[in-house]
N, C-alpha and C positions, 0 to 999 in steps of 0.2 A: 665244659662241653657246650657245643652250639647246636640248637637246637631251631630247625624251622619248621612254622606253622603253617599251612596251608587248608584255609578256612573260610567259608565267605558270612561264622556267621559272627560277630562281633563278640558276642555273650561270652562264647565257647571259646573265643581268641584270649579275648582278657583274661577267661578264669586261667587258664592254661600259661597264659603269661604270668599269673601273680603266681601261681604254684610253683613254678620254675624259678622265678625271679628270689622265693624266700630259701632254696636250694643254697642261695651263694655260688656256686661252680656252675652253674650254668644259666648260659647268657642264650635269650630268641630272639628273633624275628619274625614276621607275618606278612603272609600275602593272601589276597582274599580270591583267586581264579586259578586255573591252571598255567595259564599263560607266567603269569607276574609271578606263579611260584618256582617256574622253568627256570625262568630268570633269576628270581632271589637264590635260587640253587648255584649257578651256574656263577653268581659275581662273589659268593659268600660260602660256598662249600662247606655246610654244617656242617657237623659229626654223625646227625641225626635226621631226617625230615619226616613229618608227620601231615599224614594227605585223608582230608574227608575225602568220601567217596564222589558225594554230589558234589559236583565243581562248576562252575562258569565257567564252558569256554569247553571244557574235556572232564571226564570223570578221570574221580582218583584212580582209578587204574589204567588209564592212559597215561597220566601225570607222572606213572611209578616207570612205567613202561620207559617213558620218552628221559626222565632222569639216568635212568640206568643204559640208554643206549649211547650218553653222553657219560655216566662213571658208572661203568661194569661195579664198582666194591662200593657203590652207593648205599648207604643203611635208611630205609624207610618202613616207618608204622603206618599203619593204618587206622583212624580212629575214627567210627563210623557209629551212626545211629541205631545198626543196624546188628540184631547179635545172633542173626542166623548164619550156622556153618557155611551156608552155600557160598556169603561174598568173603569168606575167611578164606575159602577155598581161592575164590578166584583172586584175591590181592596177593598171596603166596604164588598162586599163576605167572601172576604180573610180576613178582621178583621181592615181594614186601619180605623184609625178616619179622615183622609184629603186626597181633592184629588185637584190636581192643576194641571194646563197646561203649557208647557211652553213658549206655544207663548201670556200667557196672562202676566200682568204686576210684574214682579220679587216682586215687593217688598207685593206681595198676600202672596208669600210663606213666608213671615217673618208674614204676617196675621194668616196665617195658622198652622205653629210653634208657636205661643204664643197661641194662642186658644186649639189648641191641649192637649200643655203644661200645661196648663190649666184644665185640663179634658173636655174639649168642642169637638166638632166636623166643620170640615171646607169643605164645598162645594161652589164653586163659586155660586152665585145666579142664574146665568143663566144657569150653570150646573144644579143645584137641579131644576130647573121648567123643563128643559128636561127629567130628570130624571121619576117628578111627573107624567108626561103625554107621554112619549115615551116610549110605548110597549115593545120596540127591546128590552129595556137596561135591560129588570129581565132576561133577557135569549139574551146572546152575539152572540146564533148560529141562534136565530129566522132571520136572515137578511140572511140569507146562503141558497143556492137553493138545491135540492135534491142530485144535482151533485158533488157541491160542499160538504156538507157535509160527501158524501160516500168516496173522495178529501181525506178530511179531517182523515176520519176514517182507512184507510188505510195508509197512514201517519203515525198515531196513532200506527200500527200494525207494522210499520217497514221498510213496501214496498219503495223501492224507486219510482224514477218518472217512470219509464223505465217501473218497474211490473207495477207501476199504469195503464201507457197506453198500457202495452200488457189485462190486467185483465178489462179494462173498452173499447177496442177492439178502441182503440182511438188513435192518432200521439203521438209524445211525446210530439211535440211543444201544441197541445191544451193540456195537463195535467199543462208543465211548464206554459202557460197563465193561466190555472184555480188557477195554486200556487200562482205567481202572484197577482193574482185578491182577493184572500183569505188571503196574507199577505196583501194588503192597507184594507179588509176590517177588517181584526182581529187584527190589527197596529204590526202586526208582520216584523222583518229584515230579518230572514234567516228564510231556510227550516224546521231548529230546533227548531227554535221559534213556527214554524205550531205544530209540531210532540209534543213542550211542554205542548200546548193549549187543543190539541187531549186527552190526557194524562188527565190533567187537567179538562176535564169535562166529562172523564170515555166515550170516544165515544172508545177508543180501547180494 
């Protein structure tokens, strides 16, 4: 099986590479942005790819998006920091057959790559019954409050914090809190990760 990694953080590359590596049957590679893993996809055609959500350049679910508009029966996990149903939802949006966390037990995601592999599909158990009965997760912004949303959309538009808080007649410091507070809920890193998301579900 060939497996690619799409990673930018090193730790998380290697351990992943040494667990795979003491498999025997299956051989990876890595790339650390979404761009370079376009690529690594596209010259080397895994069996498998495996895409964090945070990415350089595009998030993982751009990344899944933009694989599979290039191979419709492309197989991709999603293996995220993140173990809220909401981005489980949204990476199955994007077209992912697996979604894993990574603070659950490493060796899911070698569960997860053979089922895949497979033609199967992998959600953790207690993911999919969140799933089944948490509202929020068909829709990522149902958890976002009016404020935050409109946050969000102008973002989306380009404004920085500064327009945000002259245009919503507000400090800067409560715009930077509302970012904040809209990056833990949308497992976003940086401002761009917001302004991808914004983008991503057409609020701009």
């Amino acid at each position: 099986m060939r497996v690619l990694i799409v990673d930018d953080h090193p730790i998380i590359v290697s351990g992943c590479a040494a667990m795979l590596a003491a498999e025997g049957d299956i051989e990876s590679r890595d790339a650390g942005d979404a761009d370079g893993g376009l690529s690594a996809f596209l010259d080397w055609r895994p069996d498998v790819t495996v895409v964090d959500i945070n990415l350089p350049g595009a998030s993982g679910f751009e990344l899944t998006r933009r694989i599979l508009r290039h191979d419709a029966e492309a197989r991709v996990v999603v293996f995220s920091m993140n173990d809220d149903p909401i981005f489980a939802a949204r990476a199955i949006e994007a077209g992912a057959r697996g979604y894993v966390a990574k603070s659950d037990d490493p060796f899911l995601l070698l569960k997860a790559l053979r089922e895949v592999a497979a033609g199967g599909v992998f959600l953790m158990p207690r993911m999919a019954n969140r799933l089944a009965f948490d509202k929020t997760a068909a829709d990522p912004l149902a958890a976002l409050s009016a404020r935050e949303l409109e946050i969000l959309r102008m973002l989306g538009k380009g404004l920085s914090m500064s327009e945000i808080a002259d245009a919503a007649h507000v400090s800067y410091k409560t715009i930077a809190n509302s970012c904040s507070l809209l990056k833990r809920k949308l497992g976003a890193r940086t401002p761009m990760d917001l302004v991808r998301i914004a983008v991503e579900q057409r609020l701009s």
